[in-house]
BAGU-600238 format. One line per 4 residues: number of its first residue (from 1); for each residue x, y, z of C-alpha. Coordinates in nm, 4 decimals, always signed. Example, Ala and Ser with C-alpha at 12.3 -4.5 7.8 and 13.67 -1.06 7.14 Angstrom:
REM BAGU-600238
1> +1.2300 -0.4500 +0.7800  +1.3670 -0.1060 +0.7140 $
***
This chain:
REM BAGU-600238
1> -1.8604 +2.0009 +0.0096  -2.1822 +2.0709 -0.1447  -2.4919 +2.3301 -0.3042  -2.7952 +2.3848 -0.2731 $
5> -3.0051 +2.5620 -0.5490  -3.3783 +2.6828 -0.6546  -3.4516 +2.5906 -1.0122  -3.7264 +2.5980 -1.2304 $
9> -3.8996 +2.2503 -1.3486  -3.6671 +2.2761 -1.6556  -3.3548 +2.2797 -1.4191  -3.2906 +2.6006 -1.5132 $
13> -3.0836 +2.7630 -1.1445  -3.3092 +3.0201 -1.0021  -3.1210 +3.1125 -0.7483  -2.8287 +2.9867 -0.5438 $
17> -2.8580 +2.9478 -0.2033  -2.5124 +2.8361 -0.0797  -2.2101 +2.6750 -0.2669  -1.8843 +2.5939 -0.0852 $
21> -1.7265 +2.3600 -0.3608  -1.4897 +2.4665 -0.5800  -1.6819 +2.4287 -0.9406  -1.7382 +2.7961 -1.0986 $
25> -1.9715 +2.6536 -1.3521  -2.2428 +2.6610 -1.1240  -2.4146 +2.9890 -1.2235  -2.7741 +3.1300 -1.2093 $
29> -2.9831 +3.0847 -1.5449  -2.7523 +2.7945 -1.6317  -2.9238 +2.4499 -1.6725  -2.8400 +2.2207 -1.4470 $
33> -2.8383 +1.8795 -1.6361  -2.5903 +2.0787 -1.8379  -2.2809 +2.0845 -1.6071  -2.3327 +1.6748 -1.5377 $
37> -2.1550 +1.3949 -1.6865  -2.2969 +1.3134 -2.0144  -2.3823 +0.9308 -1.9435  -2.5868 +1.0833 -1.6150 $
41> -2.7857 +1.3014 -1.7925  -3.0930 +1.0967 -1.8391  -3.0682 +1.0181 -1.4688  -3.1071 +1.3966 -1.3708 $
45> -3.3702 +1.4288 -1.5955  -3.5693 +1.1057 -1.4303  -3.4547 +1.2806 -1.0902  -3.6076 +1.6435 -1.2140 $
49> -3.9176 +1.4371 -1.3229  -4.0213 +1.2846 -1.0259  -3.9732 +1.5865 -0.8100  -4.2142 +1.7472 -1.0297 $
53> -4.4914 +1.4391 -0.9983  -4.4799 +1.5642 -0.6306  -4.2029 +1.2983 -0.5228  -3.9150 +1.3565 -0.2696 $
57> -3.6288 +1.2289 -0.4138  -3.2927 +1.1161 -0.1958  -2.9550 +0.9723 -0.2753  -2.9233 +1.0338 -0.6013 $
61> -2.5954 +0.9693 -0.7548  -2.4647 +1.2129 -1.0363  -2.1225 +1.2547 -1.1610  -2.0045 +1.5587 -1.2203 $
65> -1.6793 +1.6733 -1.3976  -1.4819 +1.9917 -1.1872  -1.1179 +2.0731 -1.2803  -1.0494 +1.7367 -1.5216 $
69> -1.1656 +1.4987 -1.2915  -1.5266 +1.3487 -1.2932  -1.6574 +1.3934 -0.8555  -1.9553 +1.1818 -0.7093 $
73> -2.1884 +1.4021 -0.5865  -2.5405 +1.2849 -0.3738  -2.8454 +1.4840 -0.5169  -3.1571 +1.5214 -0.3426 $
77> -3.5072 +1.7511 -0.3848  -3.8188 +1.8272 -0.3821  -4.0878 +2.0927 -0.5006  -4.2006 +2.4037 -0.3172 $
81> -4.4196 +2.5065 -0.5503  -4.4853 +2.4324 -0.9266  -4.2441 +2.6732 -1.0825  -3.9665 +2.5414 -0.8142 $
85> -3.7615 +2.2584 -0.7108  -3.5036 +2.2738 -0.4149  -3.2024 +2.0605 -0.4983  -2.9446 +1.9923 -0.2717 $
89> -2.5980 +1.8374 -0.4077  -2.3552 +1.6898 -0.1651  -1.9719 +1.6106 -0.2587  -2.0119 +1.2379 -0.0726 $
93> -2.2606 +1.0673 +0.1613  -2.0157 +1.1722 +0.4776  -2.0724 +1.4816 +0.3837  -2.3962 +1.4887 +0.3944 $
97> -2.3548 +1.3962 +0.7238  -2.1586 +1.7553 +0.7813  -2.3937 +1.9554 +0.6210  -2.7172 +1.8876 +0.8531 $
101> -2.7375 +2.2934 +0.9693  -2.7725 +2.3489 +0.5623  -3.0064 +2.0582 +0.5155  -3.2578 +2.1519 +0.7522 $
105> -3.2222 +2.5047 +0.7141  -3.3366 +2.4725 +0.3292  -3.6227 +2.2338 +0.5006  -3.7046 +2.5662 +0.7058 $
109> -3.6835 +2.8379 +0.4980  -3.8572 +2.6744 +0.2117  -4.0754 +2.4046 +0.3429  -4.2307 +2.5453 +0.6220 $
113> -4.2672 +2.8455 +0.4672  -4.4979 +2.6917 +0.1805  -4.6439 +2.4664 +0.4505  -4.7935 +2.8043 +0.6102 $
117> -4.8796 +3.0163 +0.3466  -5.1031 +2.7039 +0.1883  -5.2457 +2.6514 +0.5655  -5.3590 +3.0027 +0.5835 $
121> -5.5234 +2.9757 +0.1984  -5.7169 +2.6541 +0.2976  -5.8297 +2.7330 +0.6921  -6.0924 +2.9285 +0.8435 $
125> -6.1001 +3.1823 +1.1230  -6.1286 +2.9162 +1.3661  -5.8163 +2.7412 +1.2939  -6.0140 +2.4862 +1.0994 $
129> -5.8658 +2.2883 +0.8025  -6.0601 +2.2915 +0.5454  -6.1096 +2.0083 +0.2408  -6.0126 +1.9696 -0.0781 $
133> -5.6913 +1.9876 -0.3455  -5.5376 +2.2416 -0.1260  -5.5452 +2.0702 +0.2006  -5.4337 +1.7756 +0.0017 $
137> -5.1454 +1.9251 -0.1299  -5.0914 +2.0977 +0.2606  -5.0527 +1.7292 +0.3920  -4.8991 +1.6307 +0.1031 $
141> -4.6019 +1.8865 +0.1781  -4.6042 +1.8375 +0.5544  -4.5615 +1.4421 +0.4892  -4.2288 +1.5487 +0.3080 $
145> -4.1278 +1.8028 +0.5962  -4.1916 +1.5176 +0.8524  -3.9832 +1.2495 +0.5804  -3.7153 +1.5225 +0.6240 $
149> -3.7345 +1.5339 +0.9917  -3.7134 +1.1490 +0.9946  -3.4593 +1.1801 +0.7315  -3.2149 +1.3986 +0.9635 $
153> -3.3152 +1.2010 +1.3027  -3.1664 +0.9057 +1.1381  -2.9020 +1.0737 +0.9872  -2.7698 +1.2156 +1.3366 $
157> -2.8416 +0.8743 +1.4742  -2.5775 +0.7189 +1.1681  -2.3540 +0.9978 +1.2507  -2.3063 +0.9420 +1.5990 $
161> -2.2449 +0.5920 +1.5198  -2.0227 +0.6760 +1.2582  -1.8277 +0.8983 +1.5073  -1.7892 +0.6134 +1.7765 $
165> -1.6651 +0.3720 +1.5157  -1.4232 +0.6803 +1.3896  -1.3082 +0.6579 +1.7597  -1.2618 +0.3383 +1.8094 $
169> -1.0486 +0.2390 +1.4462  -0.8516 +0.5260 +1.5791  -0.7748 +0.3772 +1.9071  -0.6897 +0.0417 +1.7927 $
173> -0.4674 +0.2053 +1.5573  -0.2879 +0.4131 +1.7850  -0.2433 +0.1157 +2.0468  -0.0793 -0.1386 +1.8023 $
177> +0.2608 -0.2366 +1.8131  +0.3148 -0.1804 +1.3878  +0.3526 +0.1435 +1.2512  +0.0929 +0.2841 +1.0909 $
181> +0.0666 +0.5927 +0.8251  -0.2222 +0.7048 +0.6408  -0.1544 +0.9134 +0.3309  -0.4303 +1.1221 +0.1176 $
185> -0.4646 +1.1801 -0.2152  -0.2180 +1.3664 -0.2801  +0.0302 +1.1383 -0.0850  -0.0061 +1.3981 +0.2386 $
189> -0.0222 +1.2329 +0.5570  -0.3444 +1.2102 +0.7084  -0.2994 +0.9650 +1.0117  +0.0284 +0.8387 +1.1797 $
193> +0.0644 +0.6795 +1.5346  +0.2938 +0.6645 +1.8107  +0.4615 +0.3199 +1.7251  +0.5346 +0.4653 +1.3220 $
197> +0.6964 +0.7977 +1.5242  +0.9034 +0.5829 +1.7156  +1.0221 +0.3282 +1.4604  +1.1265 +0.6459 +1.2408 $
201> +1.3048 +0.7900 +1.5529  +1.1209 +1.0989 +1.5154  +0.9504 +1.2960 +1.8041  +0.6806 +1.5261 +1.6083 $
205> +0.3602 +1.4176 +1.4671  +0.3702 +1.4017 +1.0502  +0.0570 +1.4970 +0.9679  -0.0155 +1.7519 +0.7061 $
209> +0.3177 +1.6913 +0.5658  +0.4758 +1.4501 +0.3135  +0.7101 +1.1769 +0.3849  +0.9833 +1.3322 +0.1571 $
213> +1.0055 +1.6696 +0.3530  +1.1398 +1.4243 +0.6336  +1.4355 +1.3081 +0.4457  +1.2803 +0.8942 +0.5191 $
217> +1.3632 +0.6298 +0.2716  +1.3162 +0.2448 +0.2105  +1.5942 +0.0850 +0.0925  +1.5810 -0.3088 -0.1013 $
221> +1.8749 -0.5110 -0.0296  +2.0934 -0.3456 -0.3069  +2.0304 -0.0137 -0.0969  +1.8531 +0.1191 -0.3627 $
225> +1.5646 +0.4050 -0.2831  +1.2384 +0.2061 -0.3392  +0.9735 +0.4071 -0.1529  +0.8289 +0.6535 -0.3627 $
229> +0.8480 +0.4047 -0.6380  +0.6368 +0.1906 -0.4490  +0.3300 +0.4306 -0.3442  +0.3665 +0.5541 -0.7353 $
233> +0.3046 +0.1700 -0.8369  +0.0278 +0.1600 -0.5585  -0.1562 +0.5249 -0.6561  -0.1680 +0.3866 -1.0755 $
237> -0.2411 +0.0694 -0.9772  -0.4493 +0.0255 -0.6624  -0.3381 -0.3150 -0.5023  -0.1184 -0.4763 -0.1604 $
241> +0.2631 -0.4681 -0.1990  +0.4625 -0.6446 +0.0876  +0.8012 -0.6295 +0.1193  +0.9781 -0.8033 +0.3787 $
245> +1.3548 -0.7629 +0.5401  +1.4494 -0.4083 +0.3737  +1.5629 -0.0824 +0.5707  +1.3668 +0.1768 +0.7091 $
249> +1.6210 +0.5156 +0.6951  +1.4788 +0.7910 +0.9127  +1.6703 +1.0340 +1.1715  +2.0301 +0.8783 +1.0806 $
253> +1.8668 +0.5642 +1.1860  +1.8709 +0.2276 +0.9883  +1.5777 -0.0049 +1.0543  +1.5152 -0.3460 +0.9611 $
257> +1.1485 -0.3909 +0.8687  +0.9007 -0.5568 +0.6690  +0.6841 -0.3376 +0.4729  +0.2718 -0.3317 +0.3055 $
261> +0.1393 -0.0541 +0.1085  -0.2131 -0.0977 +0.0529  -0.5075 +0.1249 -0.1315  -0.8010 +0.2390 -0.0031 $
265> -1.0775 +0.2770 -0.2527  -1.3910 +0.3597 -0.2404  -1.7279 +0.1575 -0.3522  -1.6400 +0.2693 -0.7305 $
269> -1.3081 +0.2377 -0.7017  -1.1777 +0.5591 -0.6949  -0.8574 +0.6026 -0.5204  -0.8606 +0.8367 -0.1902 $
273> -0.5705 +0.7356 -0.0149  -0.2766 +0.4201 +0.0602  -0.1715 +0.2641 +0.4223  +0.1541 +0.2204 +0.5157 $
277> +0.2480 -0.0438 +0.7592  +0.5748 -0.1163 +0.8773  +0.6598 -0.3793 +1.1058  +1.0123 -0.3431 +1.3376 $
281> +1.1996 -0.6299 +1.2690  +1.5157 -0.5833 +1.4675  +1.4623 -0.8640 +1.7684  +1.3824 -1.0808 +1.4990 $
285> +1.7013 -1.0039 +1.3269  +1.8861 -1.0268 +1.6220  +1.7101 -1.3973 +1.7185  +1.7121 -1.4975 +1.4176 $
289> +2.0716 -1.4330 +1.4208  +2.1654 -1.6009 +1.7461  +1.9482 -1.9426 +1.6329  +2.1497 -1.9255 +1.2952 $
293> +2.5267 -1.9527 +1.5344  +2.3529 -2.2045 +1.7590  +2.2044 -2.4270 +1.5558  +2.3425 -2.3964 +1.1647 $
297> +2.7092 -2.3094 +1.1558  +2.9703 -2.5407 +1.0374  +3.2155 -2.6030 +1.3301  +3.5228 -2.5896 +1.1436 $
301> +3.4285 -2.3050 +0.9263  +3.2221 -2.1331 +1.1369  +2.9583 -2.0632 +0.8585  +2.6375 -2.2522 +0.7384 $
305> +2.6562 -2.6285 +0.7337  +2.4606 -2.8200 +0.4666  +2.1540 -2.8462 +0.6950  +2.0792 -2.4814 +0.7362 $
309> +2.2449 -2.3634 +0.3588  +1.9538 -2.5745 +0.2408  +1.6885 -2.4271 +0.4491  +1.7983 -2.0613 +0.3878 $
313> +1.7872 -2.1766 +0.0194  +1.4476 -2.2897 +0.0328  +1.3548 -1.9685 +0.1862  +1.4661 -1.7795 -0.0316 $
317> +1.3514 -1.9115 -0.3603  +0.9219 -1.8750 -0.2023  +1.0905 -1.5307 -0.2159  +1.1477 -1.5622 -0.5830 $
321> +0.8155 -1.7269 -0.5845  +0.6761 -1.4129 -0.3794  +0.8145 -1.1332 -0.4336  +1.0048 -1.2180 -0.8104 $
325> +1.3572 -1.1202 -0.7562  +1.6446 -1.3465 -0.9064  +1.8602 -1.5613 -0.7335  +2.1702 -1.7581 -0.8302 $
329> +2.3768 -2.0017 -0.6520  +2.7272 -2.1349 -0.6775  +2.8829 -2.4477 -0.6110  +3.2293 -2.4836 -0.5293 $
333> +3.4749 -2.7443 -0.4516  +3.8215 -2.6907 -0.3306  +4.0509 -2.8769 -0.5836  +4.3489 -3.0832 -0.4347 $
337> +4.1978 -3.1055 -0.0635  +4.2940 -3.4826 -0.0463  +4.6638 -3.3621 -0.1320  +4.7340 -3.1660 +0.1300 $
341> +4.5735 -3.3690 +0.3826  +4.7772 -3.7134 +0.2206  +5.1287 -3.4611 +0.2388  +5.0626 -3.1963 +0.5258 $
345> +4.7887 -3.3996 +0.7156  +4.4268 -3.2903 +0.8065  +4.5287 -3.0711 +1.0277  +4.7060 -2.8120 +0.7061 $
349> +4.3487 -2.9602 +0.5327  +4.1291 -2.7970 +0.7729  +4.3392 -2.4929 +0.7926  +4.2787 -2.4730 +0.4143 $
353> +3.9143 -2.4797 +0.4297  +3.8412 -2.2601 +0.7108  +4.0817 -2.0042 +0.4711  +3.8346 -2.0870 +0.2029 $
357> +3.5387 -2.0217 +0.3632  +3.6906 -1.6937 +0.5152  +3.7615 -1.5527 +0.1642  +3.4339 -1.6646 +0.0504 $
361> +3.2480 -1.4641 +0.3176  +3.4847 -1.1575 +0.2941  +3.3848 -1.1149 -0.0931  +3.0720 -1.1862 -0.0962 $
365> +2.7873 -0.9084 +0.0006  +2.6055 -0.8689 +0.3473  +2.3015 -0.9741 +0.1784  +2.4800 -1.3264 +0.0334 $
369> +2.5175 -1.6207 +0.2154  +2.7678 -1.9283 +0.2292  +2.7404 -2.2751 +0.3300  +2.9732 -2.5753 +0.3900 $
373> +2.7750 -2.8619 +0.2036  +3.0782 -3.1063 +0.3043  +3.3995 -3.2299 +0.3168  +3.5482 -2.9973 +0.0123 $
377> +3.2235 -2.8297 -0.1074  +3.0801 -2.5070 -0.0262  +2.7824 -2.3206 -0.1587  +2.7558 -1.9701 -0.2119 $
381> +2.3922 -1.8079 -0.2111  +2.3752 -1.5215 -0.3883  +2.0331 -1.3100 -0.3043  +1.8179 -1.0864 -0.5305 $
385> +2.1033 -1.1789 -0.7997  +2.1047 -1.2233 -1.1190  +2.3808 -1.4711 -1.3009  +2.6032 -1.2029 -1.4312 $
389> +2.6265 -0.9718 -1.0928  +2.7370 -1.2993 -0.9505  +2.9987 -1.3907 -1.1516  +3.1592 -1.0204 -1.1179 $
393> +3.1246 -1.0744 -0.7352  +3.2900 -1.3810 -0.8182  +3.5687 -1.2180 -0.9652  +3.6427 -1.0347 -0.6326 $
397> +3.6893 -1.4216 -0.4827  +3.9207 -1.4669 -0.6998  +4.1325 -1.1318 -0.7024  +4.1233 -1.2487 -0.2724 $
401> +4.2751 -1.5955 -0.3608  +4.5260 -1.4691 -0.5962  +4.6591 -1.2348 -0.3198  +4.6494 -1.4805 -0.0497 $
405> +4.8819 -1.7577 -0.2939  +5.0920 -1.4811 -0.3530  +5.1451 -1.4031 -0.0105  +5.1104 -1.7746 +0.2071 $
409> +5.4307 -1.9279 +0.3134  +5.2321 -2.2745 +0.2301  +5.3610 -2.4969 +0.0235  +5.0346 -2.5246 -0.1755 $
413> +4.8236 -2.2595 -0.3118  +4.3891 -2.2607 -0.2810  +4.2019 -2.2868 -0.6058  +3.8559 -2.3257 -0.6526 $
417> +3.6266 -2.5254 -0.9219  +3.2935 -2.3511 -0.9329  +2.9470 -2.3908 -1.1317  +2.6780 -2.1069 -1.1205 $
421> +2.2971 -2.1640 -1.1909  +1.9964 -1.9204 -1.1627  +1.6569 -1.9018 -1.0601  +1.3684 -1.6955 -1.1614 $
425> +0.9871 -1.6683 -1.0918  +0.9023 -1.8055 -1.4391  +1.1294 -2.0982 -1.4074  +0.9961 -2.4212 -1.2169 $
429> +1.3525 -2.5269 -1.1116  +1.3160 -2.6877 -0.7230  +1.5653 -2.6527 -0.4917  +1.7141 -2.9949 -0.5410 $
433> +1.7491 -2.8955 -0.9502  +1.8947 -2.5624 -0.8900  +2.1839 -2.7271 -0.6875  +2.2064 -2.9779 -0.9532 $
437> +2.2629 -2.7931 -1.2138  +2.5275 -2.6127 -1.0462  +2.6914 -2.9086 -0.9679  +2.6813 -3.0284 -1.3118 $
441> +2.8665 -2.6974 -1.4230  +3.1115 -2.7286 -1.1401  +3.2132 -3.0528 -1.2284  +3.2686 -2.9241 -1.5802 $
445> +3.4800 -2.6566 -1.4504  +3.7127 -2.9269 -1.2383  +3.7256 -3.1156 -1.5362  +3.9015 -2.8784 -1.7571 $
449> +4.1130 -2.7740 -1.3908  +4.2337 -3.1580 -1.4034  +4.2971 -3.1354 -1.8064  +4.5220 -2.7995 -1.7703 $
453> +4.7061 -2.9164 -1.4497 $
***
């Protein structure tokens, strides 16, 4: 978007000679330094000023404020005669790109039209140019037509470049195994490829609509909505937000995927636009899945052992570290184990910890995870959790053992000793300490078990 305008010396519009933005303020007899930004005011001034010392002026950048916000616009001019300047405005330095047909036909209509009526003034009947201030000022005016010529060669030149680089970062895009979705301004999508279409299960192209008219959502691992609150957070505060192993909802169809929202801003910062890039995660779900029953489950229990609890656990606290959710553990150990193996034998003990371990994993949620440290301990590891929403989770374990000593036909009945402790991104606890301290509360809790018994 852009204008072009005749004014006098003074700035004052003459006469407007095309306008396809949306600012109404632009009106003939109005000054133009008056509709600028205040701070740029001296800077159009300097501009006007050296278009009137006979200088073609390019580039010039001059804010502009239309509807509330303050726009960028590229000015450029130069003098027809001495009671005129030409002045053409353009919205951004693509678009001057677009508006070649208006740029050259100011250049013809004006230029060339001075250029001849100051060649016939200054030759003679034989076509012979004479000397003098006019003939200066002739070349003078036909160096500037021939800097505009150069001006546009080079600019169709840049464009065509432009355009073949366009093509290309829209190829590579469109052949890349991640989803991809560019949104606008106003959060409308501008760009989406095949490999976003088909990880939202969708069969018709986006573009020119908004996410939310296509019922998708993001959900966190507490199934909570998180996608519009995330491009909000990007949009007031431009920056990269990755979030890794959440759901993708789209079509009736839940997706595991890992997720970056990113800005795009311009030289001065302005916001035009956010990428979305989502990354299928489902064959690494499903390895990662397989690798986790090969290589980390507990025989007897069939869940973690101590090898791969503690590697999951360092995972996730660098997520605590990363992303700053909470996390809490809990350390249990099954009181009276060495009784029933002394009076029922190991056998009646084993059954009694795989019975554990399967009330531990029924209770807990899909996101938790439980480990068999050894012998009679277990570990429960309790993801983007804070303390108290694990110790009401907790309370569900312990509804599940009262009904199953109600109900056994065993002579002895399953209770637990148990010691919470939580980690936070401001906290410097290591994954040694965390488990410590949970120890160090479980043993407090077997303690006063012993005392009561």
């Amino acid at each position: 978007m852009g204008f072009a305008v005749l004014t006098s010396p003074e700035l004052k519009i003459k006469n407007i000679l095309y306008n396809d933005t949306s600012f109404s303020g632009l009106e003939e007899g109005r000054i133009l330094a008056s509709i600028v930004q205040d701070k740029d005011r001296s800077k159009i001034l300097d501009f006007s000023q050296n278009i009137k010392n006979g200088k073609g002026e390019f580039g010039y950048e001059i804010h502009i404020p239309i509807d509330g916000k303050i726009e960028l616009y590229n000015f450029s001019g130069i003098k027809e005669n001495e009671n005129t300047f030409l002045i053409l405005a353009s919205r951004l330095k693509e678009d001057i790109l677009n508006q070649y047909d208006h740029f050259m036909k100011m250049n013809n209509q004006h230029v060339n039209k001075i250029r001849s009526l100051l060649k016939n003034q200054i030759t003679t009947d034989n076509d012979t140019v004479l000397s003098g201030e006019s003939a200066e000022l002739y070349n003078e005016i036909s160096q500037v037509n021939n800097e505009l010529m150069n001006v546009q060669r080079e600019l169709t030149k840049t464009n065509k470049e432009l355009d073949r680089q366009k093509e290309r970062y829209y190829a590579t895009l469109r052949s890349i195994g991640e989803g991809v979705i560019a949104l606008g301004e106003n959060k409308e999508v501008t760009f989406i490829n095949e490999s976003a279409l088909n990880i939202l299960n969708l069969d018709q192209d986006l573009k020119g609509t908004f996410l939310s008219d296509h019922n998708i959502k993001v959900l966190n691992q507490n199934e909570d909505e998180i996608l519009e609150e995330l491009i909000n957070e990007v949009c007031h505060k431009p920056q990269i937000i990755k979030k890794e192993d959440i759901k993708l909802v789209s079509n009736n169809t839940k997706t595991p995927i890992d997720l970056t929202i990113s800005s795009i801003q311009l030289k001065n910062e302005r916001l035009i636009g956010l990428v979305i890039v989502i990354s299928d995660i489902t064959q690494k779900k499903e390895q990662e899945k397989k690798l986790k029953k090969l290589a980390a489950t507990d025989r007897l229990t069939d869940i973690m052992n101590r090898r791969m609890g503690t590697t999951y656990l360092e995972k996730q606290i660098e997520r605590v570290k990363r992303e700053g959710i909470d996390l809490t553990v809990c350390f249990i150990d099954v009181n009276d184990l060495k009784e029933v193996n002394d009076n029922y034998g190991h056998k009646e003990g084993d059954k009694l910890l795989k019975s554990v371990a399967q009330i531990l994993t029924d209770n807990i949620r899909n996101i938790d995870a439980a480990a068999r440290f050894g012998g009679d301990e277990f570990l429960i590891i309790f993801n983007d959790c804070k303390l108290e929403e694990a110790e009401d989770i907790w309370d569900r374990i312990e509804q599940a053992i009262d009904n199953w000593n109600q109900n056994t036909e065993k002579s002895y009945k399953i209770s637990l000793s148990k010691g919470f402790a939580q980690k936070t991104k401001e906290d410097n606890l290591s994954l040694d300490e965390l488990i410590n301290k949970a120890d160090e509360r479980m043993y407090k809790d077997k303690v006063e078990y012993h005392n009561q018994k």
